[in-house]
C-alpha positions in Angstrom: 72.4 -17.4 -106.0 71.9 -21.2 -107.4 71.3 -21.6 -110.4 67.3 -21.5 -111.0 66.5 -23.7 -113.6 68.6 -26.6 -115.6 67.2 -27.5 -119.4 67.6 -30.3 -121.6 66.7 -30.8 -124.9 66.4 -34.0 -126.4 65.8 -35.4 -130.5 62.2 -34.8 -129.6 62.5 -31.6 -128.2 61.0 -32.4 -125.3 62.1 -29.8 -122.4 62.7 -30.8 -118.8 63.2 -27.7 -116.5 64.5 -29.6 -112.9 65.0 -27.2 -109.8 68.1 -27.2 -108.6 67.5 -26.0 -105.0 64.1 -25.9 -103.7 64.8 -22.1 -103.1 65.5 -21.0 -105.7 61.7 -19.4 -106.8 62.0 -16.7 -108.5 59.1 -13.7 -109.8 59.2 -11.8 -112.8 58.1 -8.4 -112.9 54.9 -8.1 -114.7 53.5 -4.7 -114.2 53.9 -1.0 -112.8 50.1 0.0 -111.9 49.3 3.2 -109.9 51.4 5.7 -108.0 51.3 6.7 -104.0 49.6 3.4 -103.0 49.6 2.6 -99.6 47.4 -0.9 -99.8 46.1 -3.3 -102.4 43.1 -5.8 -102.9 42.7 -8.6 -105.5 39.3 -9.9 -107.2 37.5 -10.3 -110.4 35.5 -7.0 -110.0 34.1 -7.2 -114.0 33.0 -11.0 -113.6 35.8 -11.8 -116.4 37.3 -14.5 -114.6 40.3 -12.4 -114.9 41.9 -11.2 -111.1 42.0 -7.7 -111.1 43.8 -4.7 -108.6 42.6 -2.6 -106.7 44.5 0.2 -105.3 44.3 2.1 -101.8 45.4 5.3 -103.0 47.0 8.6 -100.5 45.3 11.7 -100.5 43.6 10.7 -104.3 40.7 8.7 -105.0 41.4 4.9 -104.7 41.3 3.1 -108.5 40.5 -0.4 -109.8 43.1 -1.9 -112.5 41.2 -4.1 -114.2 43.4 -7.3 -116.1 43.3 -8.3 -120.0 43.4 -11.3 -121.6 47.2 -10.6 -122.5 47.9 -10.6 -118.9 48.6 -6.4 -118.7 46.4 -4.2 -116.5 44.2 -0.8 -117.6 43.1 1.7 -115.3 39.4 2.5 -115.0 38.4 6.1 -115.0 36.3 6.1 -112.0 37.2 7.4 -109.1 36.3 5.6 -105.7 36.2 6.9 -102.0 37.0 10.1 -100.3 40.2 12.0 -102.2 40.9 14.3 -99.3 42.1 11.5 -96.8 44.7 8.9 -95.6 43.5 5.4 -96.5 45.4 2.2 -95.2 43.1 -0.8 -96.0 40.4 -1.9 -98.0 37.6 -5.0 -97.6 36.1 -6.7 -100.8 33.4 -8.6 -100.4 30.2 -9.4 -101.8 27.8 -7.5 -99.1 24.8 -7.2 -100.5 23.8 -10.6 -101.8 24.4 -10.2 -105.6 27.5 -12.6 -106.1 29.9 -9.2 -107.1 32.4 -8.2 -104.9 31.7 -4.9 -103.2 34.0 -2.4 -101.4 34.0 -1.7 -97.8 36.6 1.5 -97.2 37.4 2.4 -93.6 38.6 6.0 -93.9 41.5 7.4 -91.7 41.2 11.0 -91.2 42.3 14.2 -92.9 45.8 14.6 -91.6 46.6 17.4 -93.5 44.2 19.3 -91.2 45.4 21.7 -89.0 42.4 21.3 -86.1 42.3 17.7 -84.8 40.5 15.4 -86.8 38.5 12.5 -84.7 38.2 10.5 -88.8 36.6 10.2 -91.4 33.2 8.0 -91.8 33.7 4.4 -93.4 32.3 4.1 -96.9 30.2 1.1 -98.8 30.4 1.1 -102.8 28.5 -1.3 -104.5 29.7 -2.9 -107.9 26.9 -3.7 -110.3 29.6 -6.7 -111.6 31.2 -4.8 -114.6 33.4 -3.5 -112.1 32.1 0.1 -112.0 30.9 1.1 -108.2 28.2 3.3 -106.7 28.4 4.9 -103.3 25.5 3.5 -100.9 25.9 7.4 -99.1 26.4 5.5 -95.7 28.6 6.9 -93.5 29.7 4.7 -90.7 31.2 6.4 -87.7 33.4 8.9 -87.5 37.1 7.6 -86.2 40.8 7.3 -87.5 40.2 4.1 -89.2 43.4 1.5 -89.8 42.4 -1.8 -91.0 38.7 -3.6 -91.7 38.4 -7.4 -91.7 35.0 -8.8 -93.2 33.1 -12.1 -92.5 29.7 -13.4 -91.2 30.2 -12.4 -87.7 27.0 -13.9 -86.0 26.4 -16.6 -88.5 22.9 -14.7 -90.0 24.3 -15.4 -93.7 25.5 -12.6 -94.5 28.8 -10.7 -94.7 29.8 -7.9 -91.7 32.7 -5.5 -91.3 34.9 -5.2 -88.0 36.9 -2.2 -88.3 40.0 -1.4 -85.9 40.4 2.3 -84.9 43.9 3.9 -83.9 43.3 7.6 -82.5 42.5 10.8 -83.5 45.2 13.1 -85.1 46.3 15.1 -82.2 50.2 13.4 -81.6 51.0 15.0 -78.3 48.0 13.8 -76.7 46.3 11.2 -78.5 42.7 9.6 -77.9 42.3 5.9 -78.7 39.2 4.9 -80.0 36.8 2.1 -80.1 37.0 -0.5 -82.3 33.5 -1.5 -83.7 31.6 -4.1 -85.2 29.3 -3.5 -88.3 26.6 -6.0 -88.7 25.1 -6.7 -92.3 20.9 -6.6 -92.1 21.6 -8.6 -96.0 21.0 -6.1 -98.0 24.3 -4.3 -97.3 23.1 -1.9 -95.0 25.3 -1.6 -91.4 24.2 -0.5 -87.9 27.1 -1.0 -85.6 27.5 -3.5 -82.7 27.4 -2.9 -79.1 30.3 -5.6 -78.5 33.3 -4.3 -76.8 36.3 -5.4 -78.6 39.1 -2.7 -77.4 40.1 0.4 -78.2 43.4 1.6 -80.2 43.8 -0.6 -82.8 45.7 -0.8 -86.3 45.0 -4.3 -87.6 42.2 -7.0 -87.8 41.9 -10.2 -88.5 39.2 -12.8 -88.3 40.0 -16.7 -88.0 38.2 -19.4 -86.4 40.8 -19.7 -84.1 39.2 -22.5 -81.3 37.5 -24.4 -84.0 33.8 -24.0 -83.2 32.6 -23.1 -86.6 32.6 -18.8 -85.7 35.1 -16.3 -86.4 37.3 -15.0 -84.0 38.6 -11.6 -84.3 42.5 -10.9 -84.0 43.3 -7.2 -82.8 47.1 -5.6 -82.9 48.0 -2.2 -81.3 51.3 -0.7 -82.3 53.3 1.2 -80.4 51.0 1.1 -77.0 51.0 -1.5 -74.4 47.6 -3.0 -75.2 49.3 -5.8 -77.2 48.0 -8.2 -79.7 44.7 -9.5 -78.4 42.2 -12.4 -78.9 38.6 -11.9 -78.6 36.5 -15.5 -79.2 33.0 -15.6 -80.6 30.0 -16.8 -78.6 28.4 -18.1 -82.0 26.3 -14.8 -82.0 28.4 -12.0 -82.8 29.2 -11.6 -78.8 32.6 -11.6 -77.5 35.1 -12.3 -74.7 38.3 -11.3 -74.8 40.9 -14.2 -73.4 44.0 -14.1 -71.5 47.0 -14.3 -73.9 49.6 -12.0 -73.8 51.4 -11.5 -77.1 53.6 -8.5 -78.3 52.1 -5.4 -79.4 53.1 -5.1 -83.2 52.6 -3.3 -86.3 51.6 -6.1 -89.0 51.0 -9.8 -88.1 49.7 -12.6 -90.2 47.8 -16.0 -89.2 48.0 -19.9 -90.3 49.2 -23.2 -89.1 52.9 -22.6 -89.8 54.0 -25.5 -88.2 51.7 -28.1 -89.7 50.1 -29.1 -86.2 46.5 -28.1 -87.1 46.5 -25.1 -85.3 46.3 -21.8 -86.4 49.7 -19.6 -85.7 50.6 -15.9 -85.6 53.6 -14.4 -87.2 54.5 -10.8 -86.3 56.6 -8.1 -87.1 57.1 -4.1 -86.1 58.2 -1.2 -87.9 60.2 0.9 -85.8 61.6 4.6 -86.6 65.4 4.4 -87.5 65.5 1.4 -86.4 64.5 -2.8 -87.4 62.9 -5.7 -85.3 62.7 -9.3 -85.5 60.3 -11.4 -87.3 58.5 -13.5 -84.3 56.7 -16.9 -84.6 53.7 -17.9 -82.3 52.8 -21.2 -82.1 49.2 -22.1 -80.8 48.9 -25.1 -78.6 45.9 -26.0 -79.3 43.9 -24.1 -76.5 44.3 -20.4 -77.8 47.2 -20.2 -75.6 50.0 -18.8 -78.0 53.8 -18.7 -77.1 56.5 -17.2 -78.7 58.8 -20.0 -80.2 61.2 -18.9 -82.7 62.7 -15.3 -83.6 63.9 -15.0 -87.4 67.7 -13.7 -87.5 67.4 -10.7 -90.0 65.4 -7.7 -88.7 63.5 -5.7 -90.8 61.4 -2.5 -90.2 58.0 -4.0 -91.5 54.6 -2.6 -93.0 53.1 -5.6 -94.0 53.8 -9.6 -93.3 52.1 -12.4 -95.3 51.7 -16.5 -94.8 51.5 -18.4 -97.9 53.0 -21.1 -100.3 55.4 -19.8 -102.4 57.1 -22.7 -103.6 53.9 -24.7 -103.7 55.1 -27.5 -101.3 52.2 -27.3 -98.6 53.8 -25.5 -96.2 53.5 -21.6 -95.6 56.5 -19.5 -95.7 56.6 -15.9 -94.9 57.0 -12.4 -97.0 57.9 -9.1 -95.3 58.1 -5.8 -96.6 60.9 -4.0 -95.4 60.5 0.2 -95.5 58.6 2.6 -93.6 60.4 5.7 -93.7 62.7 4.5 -96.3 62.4 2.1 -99.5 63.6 -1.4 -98.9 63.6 -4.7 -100.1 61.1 -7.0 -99.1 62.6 -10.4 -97.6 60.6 -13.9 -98.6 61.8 -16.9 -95.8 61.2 -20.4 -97.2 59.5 -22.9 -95.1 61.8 -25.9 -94.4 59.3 -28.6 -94.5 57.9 -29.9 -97.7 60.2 -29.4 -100.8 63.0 -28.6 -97.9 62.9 -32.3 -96.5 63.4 -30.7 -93.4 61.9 -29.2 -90.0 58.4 -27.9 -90.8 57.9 -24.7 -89.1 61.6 -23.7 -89.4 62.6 -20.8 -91.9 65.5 -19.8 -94.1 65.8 -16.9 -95.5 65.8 -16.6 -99.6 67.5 -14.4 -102.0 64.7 -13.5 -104.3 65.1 -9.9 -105.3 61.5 -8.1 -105.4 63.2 -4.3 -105.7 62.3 -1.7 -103.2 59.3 -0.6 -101.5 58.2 2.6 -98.8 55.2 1.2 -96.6 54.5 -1.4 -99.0 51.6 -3.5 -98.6 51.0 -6.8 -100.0 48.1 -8.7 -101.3 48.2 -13.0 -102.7 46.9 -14.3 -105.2 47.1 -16.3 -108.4 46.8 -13.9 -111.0 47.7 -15.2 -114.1 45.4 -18.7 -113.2 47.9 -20.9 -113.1 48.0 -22.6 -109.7 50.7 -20.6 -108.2 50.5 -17.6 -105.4 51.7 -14.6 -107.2 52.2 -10.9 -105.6 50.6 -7.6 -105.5 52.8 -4.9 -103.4 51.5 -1.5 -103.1 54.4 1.5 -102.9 53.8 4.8 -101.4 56.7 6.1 -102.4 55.9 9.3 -104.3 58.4 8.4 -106.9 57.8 4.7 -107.0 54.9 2.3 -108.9 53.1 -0.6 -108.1 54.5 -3.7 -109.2 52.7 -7.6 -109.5 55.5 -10.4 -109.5 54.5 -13.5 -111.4 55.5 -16.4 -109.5 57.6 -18.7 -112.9 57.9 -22.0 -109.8 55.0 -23.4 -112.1 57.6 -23.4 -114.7 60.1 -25.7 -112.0 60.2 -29.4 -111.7 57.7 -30.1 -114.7 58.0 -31.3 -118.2 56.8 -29.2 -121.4 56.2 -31.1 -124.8 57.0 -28.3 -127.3 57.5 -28.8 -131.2 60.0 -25.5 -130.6 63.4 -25.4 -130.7 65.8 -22.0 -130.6 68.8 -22.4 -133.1 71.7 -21.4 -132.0 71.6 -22.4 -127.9 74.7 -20.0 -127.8 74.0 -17.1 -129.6 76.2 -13.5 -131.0 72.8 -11.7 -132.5 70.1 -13.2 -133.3 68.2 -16.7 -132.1 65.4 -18.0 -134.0 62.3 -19.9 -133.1 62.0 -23.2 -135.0 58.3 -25.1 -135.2 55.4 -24.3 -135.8 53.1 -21.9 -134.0 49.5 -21.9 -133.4 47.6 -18.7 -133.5 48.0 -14.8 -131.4 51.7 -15.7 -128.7 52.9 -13.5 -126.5 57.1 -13.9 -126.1 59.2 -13.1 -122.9 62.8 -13.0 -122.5 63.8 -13.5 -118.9 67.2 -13.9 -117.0 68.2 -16.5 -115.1 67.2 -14.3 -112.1 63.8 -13.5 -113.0 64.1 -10.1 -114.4 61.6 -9.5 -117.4 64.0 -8.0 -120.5 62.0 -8.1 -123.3 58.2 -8.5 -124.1 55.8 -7.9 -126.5 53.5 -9.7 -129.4 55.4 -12.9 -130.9 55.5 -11.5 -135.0 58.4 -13.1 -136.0 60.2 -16.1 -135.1 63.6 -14.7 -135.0 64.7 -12.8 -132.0 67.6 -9.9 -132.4 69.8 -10.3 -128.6 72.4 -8.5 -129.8 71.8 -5.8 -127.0 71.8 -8.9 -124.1 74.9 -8.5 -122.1 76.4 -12.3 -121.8 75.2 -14.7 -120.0 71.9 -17.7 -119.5 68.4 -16.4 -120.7 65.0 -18.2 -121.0 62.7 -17.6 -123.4 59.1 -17.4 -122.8 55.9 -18.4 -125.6 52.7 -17.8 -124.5 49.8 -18.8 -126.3 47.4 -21.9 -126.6 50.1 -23.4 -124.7 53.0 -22.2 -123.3 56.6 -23.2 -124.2 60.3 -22.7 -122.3 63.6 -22.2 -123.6 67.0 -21.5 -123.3 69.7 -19.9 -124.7 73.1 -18.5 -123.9 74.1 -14.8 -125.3 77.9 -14.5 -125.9 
């Protein structure tokens, strides 16, 4: 791996941190939340201005993490949603008009049934804007629910729920089930849709894909032959479903990828005992998608994500990588931008996120400072939930500091020199991005006697925050 981060100091001790290679991001670990996840959703549920988690949970009630001002997480007592079910997804959204987000859950079924089980109705929980929820007691059809996707679907105002529905739980001879439409009357109250959007679905998405100012909706079925299909919005909340044919799949993911002003698909399928490739759509402009580049390394994917990591204006792509086994997730960096080369072409990077069963992922910029960071659920029984701070905010920028660390190369002990303002928090990372020490900053000298050898940065958090290095002999 190159070398992340290069730092001089100067008679001023001002720090300049230069990246070496554009891909070299890197994420530190920043928390273990939860246990048998199988989803994740980010928002600021208590009106804090703090992001906080929430987690999808199996067979147990789902449960809100809520974030502190020292950057950790605490769980909230209260228990949300059915217990006695198998939950993939969750929608947040404000859905009854009083600027809080609100929870839409669209139950699976009860799998550890031994009759066949059709599903389980879809829940609404309201959140009175501390971040503690009340059930509204709907209960919205009755199916094997796999994904929701919320937006104003006939441009009224308000917020509606389209919820893809797989089948019901008997394996040798499964029936495939609608997938519905659940208008909003305002108030967060739902009556379903008489739109016919396809049956036998695991994942939703809604995008304006033809650029008339509605959403579209994006439907994928995994493991059939009804593919991954395009229905376009009459402006209404009516649909027709268009022509393309593109891949059946189990997680895809949508954005311009290629910088063209159209919006792509990426996709990716997890397959038993076996991996596939990571495929790349590109949109020509007429909703007409075709399949223009296949990634190299295979993985057997839950879960596949678009976004900036290395804050350059392009999107690159993050994959988990385990469905019946825990894997690492693999990040592929966007050539354009940063790159200085072919926008739309991918390599893939060496960032080391540990390893993850059915892991699902959510973005977002926890820690408010301007840079995607990552939530990925585990449902691994013996596994946690872990957020990954995203430290590229700390690349290719200059930090004045009045601290210096004395020695730079160090047997025991280094020690903070300068004056500090105020409560600091103190990190010490390696050169990798592994988080080795933490805690409240008490004194300024810093015992690394237990470091094995090698480069180590030194993180002070505070009014400001402040960068070092040091080498531990």
């Amino acid at each position: 791996m190159n070398k992340a981060v290069l730092i001089i100091q100067v008679a001023l001790s001002l720090i300049i941190i230069n990246k070496i290679n554009a891909q070299s991001q890197s994420f530190i670990q920043s928390a273990e939340l939860g246990n048998n996840s199988y989803n994740c959703a980010v928002a600021d549920f208590n009106n804090d201005y703090l992001p906080d988690i929430y987690l999808v949970n199996f067979n147990t009630a789902d449960k809100l993490w809520t974030q502190n001002t020292d950057g950790t997480f605490s769980e909230n007592s209260q228990q949300i949603g059915n217990s006695v079910k198998f939950n993939r997804s969750i929608g947040v959204a404000d859905l009854n008009g009083d600027n809080y987000p609100d929870l839409f859950i669209p139950n699976d079924a009860n799998w550890n049934s031994v009759s066949v089980s059709d599903g389980l109705p879809n829940e609404v929980w309201f959140n009175d804007g501390t971040g503690k929820f009340t059930d509204s007691h709907q209960q919205l059809g009755n199916s094997a629910s796999n994904d929701v996707a919320l937006g104003d679907i006939d441009n009224d105002g308000d917020i509606d729920a389209v919820v893809a529905n797989y089948h019901n739980t008997n394996l040798n001879s499964p029936v495939y089930q609608s997938n519905l439409i659940w208008l909003n009357d305002g108030n967060g109250n739902f009556t379903v849709s008489s739109a016919d959007i396809g049956i036998g679905s695991n994942q939703v998405k809604l995008i304006d894909i033809d650029k008339d100012d509605d959403l579209d909706i994006i439907l994928s079925s995994q493991g059939t032959d009804k593919g991954t299909t395009l229905y376009l919005n009459n402006g209404t909340g009516g649909f027709s479903k268009t022509s393309n044919t593109i891949k059946s799949c189990s997680s895809f993911d949508t954005g311009d990828i290629d910088n063209d002003g159209h919006i792509d698909l990426i996709l990716t399928n997890a397959v038993r005992n076996s991996s596939s490739p990571v495929e790349l759509w590109f949109n020509d402009g007429d909703e007409n998608f075709t399949l223009s580049t296949t990634l190299s390394d295979n993985i057997n994917g839950s879960d596949i994500k678009l976004t900036d990591i290395d804050n350059d204006n392009d999107l690159d792509i993050v994959a988990t990588n385990g469905i019946w086994t825990s894997k690492m997730p693999k990040i592929w960096i966007n050539q354009g931008g940063l790159q200085q080369g072919i926008v739309g072409e991918f390599l893939l990077s060496d960032i080391d996120l540990g390893n993850f069963q059915m892991g699902k992922i959510s973005v977002a910029d926890i820690n408010n400072d301007n840079t995607n960071d990552l939530v990925i659920s585990n449902y691994s029984a013996t596994s946690k939930v872990f957020f990954y701070q995203n430290i590229s905010s700390i690349v290719d920028s200059q930090i004045n500091t009045n601290l210096i660390l004395y020695p730079t190369v160090a047997n025991e002990c280094v020690e903070l020199k300068g004056e500090i303002n105020g409560d600091n928090n103190f990190t010490i990372v390696g050169i990798t991005g592994e988080i080795l020490k933490n805690g409240i900053l008490k004194s300024q000298n810093f015992n690394v006697s237990d470091l094995p050898s090698g480069e180590y940065l030194l993180l002070i958090k505070g009014d400001r925050e402040n960068v070092l290095k040091f080498i531990k002999n």
